[in-house]
N, C-alpha and C positions, 0 to 999 in steps of 0.2 A: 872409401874403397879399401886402405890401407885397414879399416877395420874388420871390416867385414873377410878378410884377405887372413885374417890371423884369427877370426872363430872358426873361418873353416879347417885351418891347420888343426884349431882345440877340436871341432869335429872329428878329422881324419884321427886324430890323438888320442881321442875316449872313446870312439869306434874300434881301435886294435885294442885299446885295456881291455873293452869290453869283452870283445870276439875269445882273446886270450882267457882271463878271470870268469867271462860265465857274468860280469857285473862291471858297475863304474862307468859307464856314459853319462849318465843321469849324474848321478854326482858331481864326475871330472864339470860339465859344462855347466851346472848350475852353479859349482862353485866358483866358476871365472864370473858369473852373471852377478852374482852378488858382490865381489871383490871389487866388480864394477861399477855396482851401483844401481842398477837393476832393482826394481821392485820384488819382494816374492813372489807375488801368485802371478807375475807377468814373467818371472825368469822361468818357473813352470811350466807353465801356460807354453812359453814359446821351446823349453826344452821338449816337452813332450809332444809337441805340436810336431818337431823333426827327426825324434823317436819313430812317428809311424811309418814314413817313409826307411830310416835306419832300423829298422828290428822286422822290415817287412824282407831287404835286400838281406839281414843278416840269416831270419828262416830261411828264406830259399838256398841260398849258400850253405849252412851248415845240412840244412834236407840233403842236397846235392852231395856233400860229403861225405850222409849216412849219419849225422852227428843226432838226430830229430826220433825220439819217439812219443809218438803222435797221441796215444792213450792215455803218457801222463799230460801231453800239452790239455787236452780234451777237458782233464780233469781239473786244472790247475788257471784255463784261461780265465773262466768264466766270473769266476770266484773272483780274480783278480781285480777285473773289470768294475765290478761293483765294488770291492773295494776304493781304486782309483777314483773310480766316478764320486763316492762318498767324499774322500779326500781332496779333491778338488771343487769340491761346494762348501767343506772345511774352509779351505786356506781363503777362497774368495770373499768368506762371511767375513772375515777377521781386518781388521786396519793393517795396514803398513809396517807400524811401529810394532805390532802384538805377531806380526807374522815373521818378519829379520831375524831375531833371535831363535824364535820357533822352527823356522826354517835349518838356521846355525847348529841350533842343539843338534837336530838329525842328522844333520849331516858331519859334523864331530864327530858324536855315535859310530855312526857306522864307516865312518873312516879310523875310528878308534879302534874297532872291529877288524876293519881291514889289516891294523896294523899288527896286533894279537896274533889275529889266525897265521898270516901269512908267517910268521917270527919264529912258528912252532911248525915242527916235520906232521905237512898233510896225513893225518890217519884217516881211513873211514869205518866204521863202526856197523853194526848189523842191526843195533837197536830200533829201527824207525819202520813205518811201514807204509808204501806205497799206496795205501787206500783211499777211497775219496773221500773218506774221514777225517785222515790226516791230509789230504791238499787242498779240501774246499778250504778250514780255515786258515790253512798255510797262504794259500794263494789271496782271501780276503783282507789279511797282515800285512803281505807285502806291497798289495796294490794301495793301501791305504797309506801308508810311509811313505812308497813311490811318489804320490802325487801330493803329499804334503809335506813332503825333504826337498821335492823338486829329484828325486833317485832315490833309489834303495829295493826297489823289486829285485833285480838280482843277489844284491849282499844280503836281503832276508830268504830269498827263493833259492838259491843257489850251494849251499853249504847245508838247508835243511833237507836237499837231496841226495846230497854227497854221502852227509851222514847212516844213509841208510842202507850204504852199500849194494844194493838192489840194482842198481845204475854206471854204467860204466861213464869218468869224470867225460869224456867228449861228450856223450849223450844229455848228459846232466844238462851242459854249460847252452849245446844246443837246443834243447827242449825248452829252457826258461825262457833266450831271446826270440823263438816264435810264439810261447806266448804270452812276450810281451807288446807283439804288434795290436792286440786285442787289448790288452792293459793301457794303451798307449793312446788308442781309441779314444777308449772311455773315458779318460782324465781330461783328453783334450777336448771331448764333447760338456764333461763337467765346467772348463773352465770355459767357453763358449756360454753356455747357460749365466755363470758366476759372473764373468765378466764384460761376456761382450768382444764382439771380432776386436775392439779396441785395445783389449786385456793382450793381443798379441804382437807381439815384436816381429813382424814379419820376416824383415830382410837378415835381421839375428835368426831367424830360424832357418828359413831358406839355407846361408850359409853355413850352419851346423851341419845341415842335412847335407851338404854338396860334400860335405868332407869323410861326412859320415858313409855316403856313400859310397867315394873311391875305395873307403876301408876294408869295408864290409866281406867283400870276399876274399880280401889277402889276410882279416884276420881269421875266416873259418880254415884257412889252413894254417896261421902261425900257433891255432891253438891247438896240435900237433906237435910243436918244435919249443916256445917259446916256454923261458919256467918262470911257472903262476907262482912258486914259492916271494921270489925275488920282483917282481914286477907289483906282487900287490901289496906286499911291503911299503915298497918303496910310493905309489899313492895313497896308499892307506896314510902317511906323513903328509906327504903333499897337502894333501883336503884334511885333517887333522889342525896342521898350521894355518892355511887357509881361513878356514874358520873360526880359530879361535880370536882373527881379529875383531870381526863382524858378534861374537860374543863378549868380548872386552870392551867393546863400543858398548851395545848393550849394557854392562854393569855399569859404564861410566869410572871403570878404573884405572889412572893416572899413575903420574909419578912411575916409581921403580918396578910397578908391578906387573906392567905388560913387559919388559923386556927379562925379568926373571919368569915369567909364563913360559915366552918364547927359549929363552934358553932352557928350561926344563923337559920342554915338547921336543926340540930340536936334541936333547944327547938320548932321550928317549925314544927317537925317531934312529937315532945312529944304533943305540944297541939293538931295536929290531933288525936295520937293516945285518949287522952282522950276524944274527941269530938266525935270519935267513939263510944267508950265504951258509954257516954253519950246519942248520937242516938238511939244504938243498946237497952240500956234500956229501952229509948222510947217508942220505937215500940214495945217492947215482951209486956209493961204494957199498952201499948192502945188495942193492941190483946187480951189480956189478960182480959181488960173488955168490949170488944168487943165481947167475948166467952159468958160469964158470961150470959146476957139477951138468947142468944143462946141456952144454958144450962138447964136456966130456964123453956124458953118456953117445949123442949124436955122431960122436968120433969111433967110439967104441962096436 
Protein backbone atom coordinates (compact mmCIF):
# COMPACT_ATOMS: atom_id res chain seq x y z
CA UNK A 1 0.00 0.00 0.00
CA UNK A 2 2.76 2.28 1.30
CA UNK A 3 3.91 1.59 -2.42
CA UNK A 4 1.56 2.12 -4.42
CA UNK A 5 0.74 5.49 -2.00
CA UNK A 6 4.12 7.04 -3.36
CA UNK A 7 3.88 6.10 -7.35
CA UNK A 8 0.76 7.92 -7.22
CA UNK A 9 2.54 10.98 -5.62
CA UNK A 10 5.45 10.17 -8.70
CA UNK A 11 2.01 10.23 -10.73
CA UNK A 12 0.60 13.51 -9.48
CA UNK A 13 4.58 14.85 -9.76
CA UNK A 14 5.21 14.09 -13.61
CA UNK A 15 1.62 14.92 -14.29
CA UNK A 16 2.36 19.01 -13.28
CA UNK A 17 6.10 18.56 -15.08
CA UNK A 18 4.33 17.51 -17.65
CA UNK A 19 1.20 19.90 -17.75
CA UNK A 20 3.92 22.66 -17.12
CA UNK A 21 7.04 21.60 -19.75
CA UNK A 22 4.54 20.41 -22.71
CA UNK A 23 6.74 16.77 -21.61
CA UNK A 24 8.32 14.41 -18.90
CA UNK A 25 5.58 12.12 -17.43
CA UNK A 26 6.89 9.34 -19.39
CA UNK A 27 10.28 9.80 -18.42
CA UNK A 28 9.77 11.22 -14.56
CA UNK A 29 7.73 7.59 -14.12
CA UNK A 30 9.60 5.29 -16.21
CA UNK A 31 12.65 6.51 -14.58
CA UNK A 32 11.40 5.56 -10.95
CA UNK A 33 10.30 2.03 -12.66
CA UNK A 34 13.63 1.14 -13.65
CA UNK A 35 15.52 2.60 -10.49
CA UNK A 36 13.29 0.12 -9.18
CA UNK A 37 13.75 -2.62 -10.74
CA UNK A 38 11.20 -2.92 -13.09
CA UNK A 39 11.61 -4.62 -16.32
CA UNK A 40 11.69 -2.36 -19.67
CA UNK A 41 9.09 -3.16 -21.89
CA UNK A 42 6.76 -3.87 -18.60
CA UNK A 43 7.75 -0.29 -17.02
CA UNK A 44 6.38 0.84 -20.57
CA UNK A 45 3.97 -1.20 -21.11
CA UNK A 46 2.54 -0.13 -17.61
CA UNK A 47 3.63 3.74 -17.97
CA UNK A 48 1.88 4.03 -21.03
CA UNK A 49 -0.91 2.02 -20.15
CA UNK A 50 -1.68 5.21 -17.42
CA UNK A 51 -0.72 7.82 -20.06
CA UNK A 52 -4.15 7.21 -21.65
CA UNK A 53 -6.21 7.86 -18.99
CA UNK A 54 -3.44 11.01 -17.98
CA UNK A 55 -3.22 12.65 -21.54
CA UNK A 56 -6.97 11.96 -22.19
CA UNK A 57 -7.83 14.34 -18.65
CA UNK A 58 -4.80 16.40 -19.68
CA UNK A 59 -6.60 17.28 -23.49
CA UNK A 60 -9.71 18.01 -22.23
CA UNK A 61 -8.22 20.44 -19.46
CA UNK A 62 -5.86 22.30 -21.76
CA UNK A 63 -9.05 22.15 -24.71
CA UNK A 64 -11.07 23.87 -21.90
CA UNK A 65 -8.33 26.47 -21.40
CA UNK A 66 -8.16 27.09 -25.13
CA UNK A 67 -4.57 25.77 -24.85
CA UNK A 68 -5.57 22.82 -28.14
CA UNK A 69 -5.24 23.50 -31.69
CA UNK A 70 -6.76 20.71 -33.11
CA UNK A 71 -5.39 20.81 -36.82
CA UNK A 72 -1.91 20.36 -35.70
CA UNK A 73 -3.08 17.62 -33.12
CA UNK A 74 -4.94 15.95 -36.53
CA UNK A 75 -1.80 16.15 -38.17
CA UNK A 76 0.71 14.99 -35.63
CA UNK A 77 -1.54 12.10 -33.82
CA UNK A 78 -1.62 9.76 -36.38
CA UNK A 79 1.81 9.61 -37.24
CA UNK A 80 2.56 9.29 -33.72
CA UNK A 81 0.64 6.31 -33.31
CA UNK A 82 2.28 4.11 -35.61
CA UNK A 83 5.25 5.25 -34.69
CA UNK A 84 4.48 4.03 -30.83
CA UNK A 85 2.84 1.02 -32.05
CA UNK A 86 6.32 0.24 -33.95
CA UNK A 87 8.30 0.95 -30.81
CA UNK A 88 6.52 -1.07 -28.58
CA UNK A 89 6.79 -4.33 -30.82
CA UNK A 90 10.68 -3.09 -30.77
CA UNK A 91 11.28 -3.17 -27.07
CA UNK A 92 8.91 -6.37 -26.56
CA UNK A 93 11.12 -8.49 -29.41
CA UNK A 94 14.24 -7.62 -27.46
CA UNK A 95 15.61 -9.52 -23.88
CA UNK A 96 15.64 -7.83 -20.69
CA UNK A 97 19.23 -7.40 -20.52
CA UNK A 98 19.44 -5.76 -24.45
CA UNK A 99 16.40 -3.60 -23.54
CA UNK A 100 17.78 -1.84 -19.55
CA UNK A 101 20.44 -0.07 -21.07
CA UNK A 102 18.65 0.73 -24.37
CA UNK A 103 15.90 1.98 -22.45
CA UNK A 104 18.73 4.16 -20.11
CA UNK A 105 20.44 5.39 -23.17
CA UNK A 106 17.10 7.25 -24.10
CA UNK A 107 16.32 8.38 -21.50
CA UNK A 108 19.89 10.07 -20.39
CA UNK A 109 19.36 11.59 -23.88
CA UNK A 110 16.72 13.22 -23.52
CA UNK A 111 16.97 14.24 -20.00
CA UNK A 112 20.41 15.41 -21.21
CA UNK A 113 18.29 17.41 -23.63
CA UNK A 114 16.26 18.71 -21.01
CA UNK A 115 19.01 19.87 -19.32
CA UNK A 116 20.81 21.94 -22.30
CA UNK A 117 17.55 23.48 -23.56
CA UNK A 118 16.27 24.52 -20.28
CA UNK A 119 20.07 26.25 -19.18
CA UNK A 120 19.84 28.46 -22.26
CA UNK A 121 17.09 31.72 -22.55
CA UNK A 122 13.93 29.90 -24.52
CA UNK A 123 14.10 31.51 -28.11
CA UNK A 124 11.77 30.56 -30.91
CA UNK A 125 12.82 30.81 -34.35
CA UNK A 126 10.61 31.18 -37.64
CA UNK A 127 12.72 28.41 -39.39
CA UNK A 128 10.12 25.40 -39.24
CA UNK A 129 7.09 24.84 -40.93
CA UNK A 130 3.69 23.60 -39.77
CA UNK A 131 3.00 21.28 -42.71
CA UNK A 132 2.14 17.81 -42.67
CA UNK A 133 5.40 17.18 -44.16
CA UNK A 134 7.12 18.37 -41.39
CA UNK A 135 4.60 16.64 -38.49
CA UNK A 136 3.75 13.29 -40.17
CA UNK A 137 7.67 12.43 -39.74
CA UNK A 138 8.03 14.68 -36.62
CA UNK A 139 5.07 12.85 -35.02
CA UNK A 140 6.40 9.13 -36.33
CA UNK A 141 10.13 10.08 -34.29
CA UNK A 142 8.69 10.83 -31.36
CA UNK A 143 6.05 8.10 -31.11
CA UNK A 144 8.78 5.65 -31.64
CA UNK A 145 11.33 7.01 -28.76
CA UNK A 146 8.10 7.38 -26.74
CA UNK A 147 7.43 3.89 -26.45
CA UNK A 148 10.94 2.47 -26.68
CA UNK A 149 12.46 5.14 -23.75
CA UNK A 150 9.29 4.33 -21.92
CA UNK A 151 8.87 8.73 -22.64
CA UNK A 152 10.08 11.15 -24.97
CA UNK A 153 7.10 12.10 -27.20
CA UNK A 154 6.92 15.38 -25.72
CA UNK A 155 10.80 16.18 -25.35
CA UNK A 156 10.95 15.29 -29.21
CA UNK A 157 7.33 16.65 -30.15
CA UNK A 158 7.33 19.66 -28.10
CA UNK A 159 10.36 22.10 -28.81
CA UNK A 160 10.13 20.83 -32.58
CA UNK A 161 7.10 23.20 -32.37
CA UNK A 162 8.17 25.77 -30.51
CA UNK A 163 10.83 26.25 -32.89
CA UNK A 164 8.70 27.30 -35.40
CA UNK A 165 7.29 30.11 -33.95
CA UNK A 166 3.88 29.59 -35.80
CA UNK A 167 2.41 28.56 -32.28
CA UNK A 168 1.92 30.36 -29.41
CA UNK A 169 4.15 28.08 -26.25
CA UNK A 170 0.45 27.29 -24.34
CA UNK A 171 -0.93 25.90 -27.57
CA UNK A 172 2.17 24.15 -28.33
CA UNK A 173 2.52 22.37 -24.98
CA UNK A 174 -1.45 21.65 -25.11
CA UNK A 175 -1.59 20.36 -28.66
CA UNK A 176 1.24 17.53 -28.06
CA UNK A 177 -0.57 16.03 -24.64
CA UNK A 178 -3.97 15.53 -26.67
CA UNK A 179 -2.21 13.89 -28.97
CA UNK A 180 -0.61 11.97 -27.09
CA UNK A 181 -3.80 10.11 -25.68
CA UNK A 182 -3.86 8.54 -29.41
CA UNK A 183 0.03 7.99 -29.04
CA UNK A 184 -0.50 6.31 -25.82
CA UNK A 185 -3.22 4.08 -27.40
CA UNK A 186 -1.10 2.68 -29.79
CA UNK A 187 1.96 1.74 -27.59
CA UNK A 188 -0.13 0.21 -25.09
CA UNK A 189 -2.11 -1.86 -27.85
CA UNK A 190 1.58 -2.74 -29.22
CA UNK A 191 2.78 -3.98 -26.01
CA UNK A 192 -0.52 -5.96 -25.38
CA UNK A 193 0.17 -7.73 -28.83
CA UNK A 194 4.27 -7.98 -27.56
CA UNK A 195 3.49 -9.10 -24.38
CA UNK A 196 0.57 -10.19 -23.17
CA UNK A 197 -2.12 -8.55 -20.43
CA UNK A 198 0.89 -10.26 -18.22
CA UNK A 199 3.53 -7.65 -19.68
CA UNK A 200 1.45 -5.20 -17.43
CA UNK A 201 1.98 -3.90 -13.95
CA UNK A 202 -1.49 -3.27 -13.13
CA UNK A 203 -1.87 -1.84 -9.65
CA UNK A 204 1.78 0.20 -10.79
CA UNK A 205 -0.42 1.73 -13.38
CA UNK A 206 -3.65 2.16 -11.77
CA UNK A 207 -1.72 4.26 -9.27
CA UNK A 208 0.29 6.46 -11.67
CA UNK A 209 -2.82 7.18 -13.31
CA UNK A 210 -4.75 8.20 -9.82
CA UNK A 211 -2.12 10.73 -9.47
CA UNK A 212 -1.93 11.64 -12.74
CA UNK A 213 -5.10 12.47 -12.64
CA UNK A 214 -5.65 14.82 -9.61
CA UNK A 215 -2.92 16.77 -11.57
CA UNK A 216 -4.13 16.95 -14.68
CA UNK A 217 -6.17 20.08 -14.47
CA UNK A 218 -4.26 22.06 -11.87
CA UNK A 219 -1.29 21.57 -14.16
CA UNK A 220 -3.20 23.17 -17.50
CA UNK A 221 -3.50 26.06 -15.54
CA UNK A 222 0.02 26.18 -13.64
CA UNK A 223 1.39 26.23 -17.23
CA UNK A 224 0.30 29.78 -17.35
CA UNK A 225 2.31 30.84 -14.05
CA UNK A 226 4.84 28.16 -13.52
CA UNK A 227 8.66 28.87 -15.19
CA UNK A 228 9.54 25.92 -17.67
CA UNK A 229 13.00 27.74 -17.80
CA UNK A 230 13.80 26.33 -14.16
CA UNK A 231 11.57 23.43 -13.55
CA UNK A 232 13.05 21.54 -16.71
CA UNK A 233 16.39 22.15 -15.75
CA UNK A 234 16.11 21.07 -12.66
CA UNK A 235 14.46 17.19 -14.16
CA UNK A 236 16.40 17.26 -16.99
CA UNK A 237 19.28 16.49 -13.81
CA UNK A 238 17.09 14.39 -12.01
CA UNK A 239 16.59 11.60 -14.95
CA UNK A 240 20.09 12.43 -16.32
CA UNK A 241 21.59 10.96 -12.78
CA UNK A 242 18.83 8.66 -12.51
CA UNK A 243 19.93 6.88 -15.28
CA UNK A 244 23.22 7.00 -15.39
CA UNK A 245 23.08 4.34 -12.82
CA UNK A 246 21.07 1.83 -14.59
CA UNK A 247 23.88 2.66 -17.60
CA UNK A 248 26.94 2.08 -15.32
CA UNK A 249 25.46 -1.17 -14.23
CA UNK A 250 25.35 -1.86 -17.78
CA UNK A 251 29.11 -1.23 -18.53
CA UNK A 252 29.90 -3.15 -15.46
CA UNK A 253 32.16 -0.13 -14.32
CA UNK A 254 33.54 -0.26 -10.69
CA UNK A 255 35.90 1.10 -8.56
CA UNK A 256 36.35 5.17 -8.62
CA UNK A 257 34.51 5.49 -11.72
CA UNK A 258 30.92 5.61 -11.01
CA UNK A 259 31.40 8.15 -8.18
CA UNK A 260 33.62 10.56 -10.42
CA UNK A 261 30.63 10.02 -13.15
CA UNK A 262 28.31 11.07 -10.51
CA UNK A 263 30.27 13.90 -9.31
CA UNK A 264 30.86 15.22 -12.83
CA UNK A 265 26.87 14.88 -13.83
CA UNK A 266 25.92 16.48 -10.49
CA UNK A 267 28.35 20.10 -10.87
CA UNK A 268 27.05 19.85 -14.31
CA UNK A 269 23.55 19.53 -13.22
CA UNK A 270 24.46 22.75 -10.70
CA UNK A 271 25.76 24.97 -13.50
CA UNK A 272 22.67 24.29 -15.59
CA UNK A 273 20.61 24.87 -12.73
CA UNK A 274 22.12 28.34 -12.38
CA UNK A 275 22.31 29.11 -16.10
CA UNK A 276 18.54 28.75 -15.67
CA UNK A 277 18.01 31.00 -12.95
CA UNK A 278 20.33 33.44 -14.88
CA UNK A 279 18.27 33.07 -18.27
CA UNK A 280 14.95 33.20 -16.48
CA UNK A 281 16.18 36.73 -15.00
CA UNK A 282 16.84 37.71 -18.31
CA UNK A 283 13.97 37.46 -19.83
CA UNK A 284 11.44 38.75 -17.02
CA UNK A 285 14.01 42.10 -17.19
CA UNK A 286 14.02 42.44 -20.96
CA UNK A 287 9.86 41.97 -20.56
CA UNK A 288 10.04 44.06 -18.16
CA UNK A 289 11.39 47.01 -20.15
CA UNK A 290 9.86 46.00 -22.84
CA UNK A 291 6.42 46.85 -20.73
CA UNK A 292 7.74 50.06 -19.64
CA UNK A 293 7.58 52.27 -23.22
CA UNK A 294 4.11 49.94 -23.47
CA UNK A 295 2.96 51.55 -20.28
CA UNK A 296 3.91 54.85 -21.12
CA UNK A 297 2.34 55.15 -24.38
CA UNK A 298 -1.20 53.87 -22.56
CA UNK A 299 -0.62 56.69 -20.11
CA UNK A 300 -0.06 59.21 -22.55
Amino acid sequence: MRKLLILALVGLAAQLVDGALGMAYGLTSATLLLFAGVAPPAASASVHLAEIGTTLAAGVSHWRFGNVDWRVVARIAVPGALGAFAGATFLSSISTEAAAPWMAAILFTLGAYLLVRFSRPLRASRAASLRSRFLAPLGLVAGFVDATGGGGWGPVATPALLVSGRMEPRKVIGSVDAAEFLVAGAASVGFLIGLGAEGFLLPTAAALLIGGLIAAPIAAWLVRIVPAQLLGALIGGLIVLTNARTLLRAGELGGPVPSLVYAVLGAGWLVALGLAVRALRRTRRARSVADVPLAALADG
